[in-house]
N, C-alpha and C positions, 0 to 999 in steps of 0.2 A: 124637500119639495112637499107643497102642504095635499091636503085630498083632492082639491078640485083640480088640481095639476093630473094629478097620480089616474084620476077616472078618465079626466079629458086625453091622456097620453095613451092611456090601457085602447079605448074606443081610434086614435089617431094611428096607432100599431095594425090594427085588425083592417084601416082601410088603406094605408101606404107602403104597412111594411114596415121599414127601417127610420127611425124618426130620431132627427137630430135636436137635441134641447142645447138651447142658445141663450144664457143667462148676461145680461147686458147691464153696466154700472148706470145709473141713471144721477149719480151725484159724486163726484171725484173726494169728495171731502166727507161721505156717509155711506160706507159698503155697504149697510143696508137697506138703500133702496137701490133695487132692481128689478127688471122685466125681465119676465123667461118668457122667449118665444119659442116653439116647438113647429122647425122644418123639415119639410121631405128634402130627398136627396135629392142633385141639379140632376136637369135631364143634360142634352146636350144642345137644343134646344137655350138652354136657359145658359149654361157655359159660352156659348156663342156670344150669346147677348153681353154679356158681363164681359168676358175678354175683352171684347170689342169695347165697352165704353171705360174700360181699366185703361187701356194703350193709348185713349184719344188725350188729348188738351185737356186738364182738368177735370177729369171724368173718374178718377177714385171715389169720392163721395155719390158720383151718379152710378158708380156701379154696386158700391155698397148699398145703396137705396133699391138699385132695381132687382138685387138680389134677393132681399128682403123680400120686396113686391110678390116676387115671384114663387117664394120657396114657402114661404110663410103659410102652415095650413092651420095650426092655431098658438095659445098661450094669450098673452098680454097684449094690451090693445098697438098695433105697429107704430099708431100716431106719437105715443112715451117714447119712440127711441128716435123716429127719423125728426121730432121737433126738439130735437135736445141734443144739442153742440155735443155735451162731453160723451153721451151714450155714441153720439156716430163718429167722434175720435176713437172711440175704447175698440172700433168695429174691424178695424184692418185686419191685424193678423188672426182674428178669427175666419174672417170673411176667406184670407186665403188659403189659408188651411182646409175649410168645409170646400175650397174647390181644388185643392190636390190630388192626384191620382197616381198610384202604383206605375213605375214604369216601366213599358217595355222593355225585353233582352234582349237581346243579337250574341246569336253562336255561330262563329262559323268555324263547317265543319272540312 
């Protein structure tokens, strides 16, 4: 990650917290070009949203879009991934990863 990453993430840590860095291929045939975007974590709020547009008709791509929308507090400009077919195929199993959660146990006693 070059410096202006590294200052912009340092300043992004001090007001979110926990900052997830999301390095996205922006050309299937030249690993290197890519966009790093750096998100905060989902609220629930924002999980809401996205479940709900992941389950409907055709709605993978709108949830990986409104994902982004939403989480995205800085890096590379959003417009390089969501106007570019191969970056928002490369996005799924990212996308559902960053919204997995630890799950609850059941003991009984």
């Amino acid at each position: 990650m070059n410096e202006k990453y590294e200052k912009e993430l340092i300043e992004l840590k001090k007001k979110f917290g926990k900052i997830i860095t999301l390095t996205v291929p922006l050309d299937e045939d030249d690993s290197n070009k890519v966009a790093i975007l750096f998100l905060k974590k989902p609220d629930r709020t924002v999980r809401g949203l996205v479940g709900s547009l992941a389950t409907s008709k055709d709605g993978g791509i709108r949830a990986i879009e409104a994902a982004l929308k939403n989480l995205r507090v800085g890096g590379d400009d959003l417009k390089l991934i969501l106007e570019n077919d191969d970056a928002m195929a490369s996005l799924d199993e990212a996308i559902y990863e960053l919204f997995a959660v630890q799950k609850a146990t059941i003991k009984k006693n």
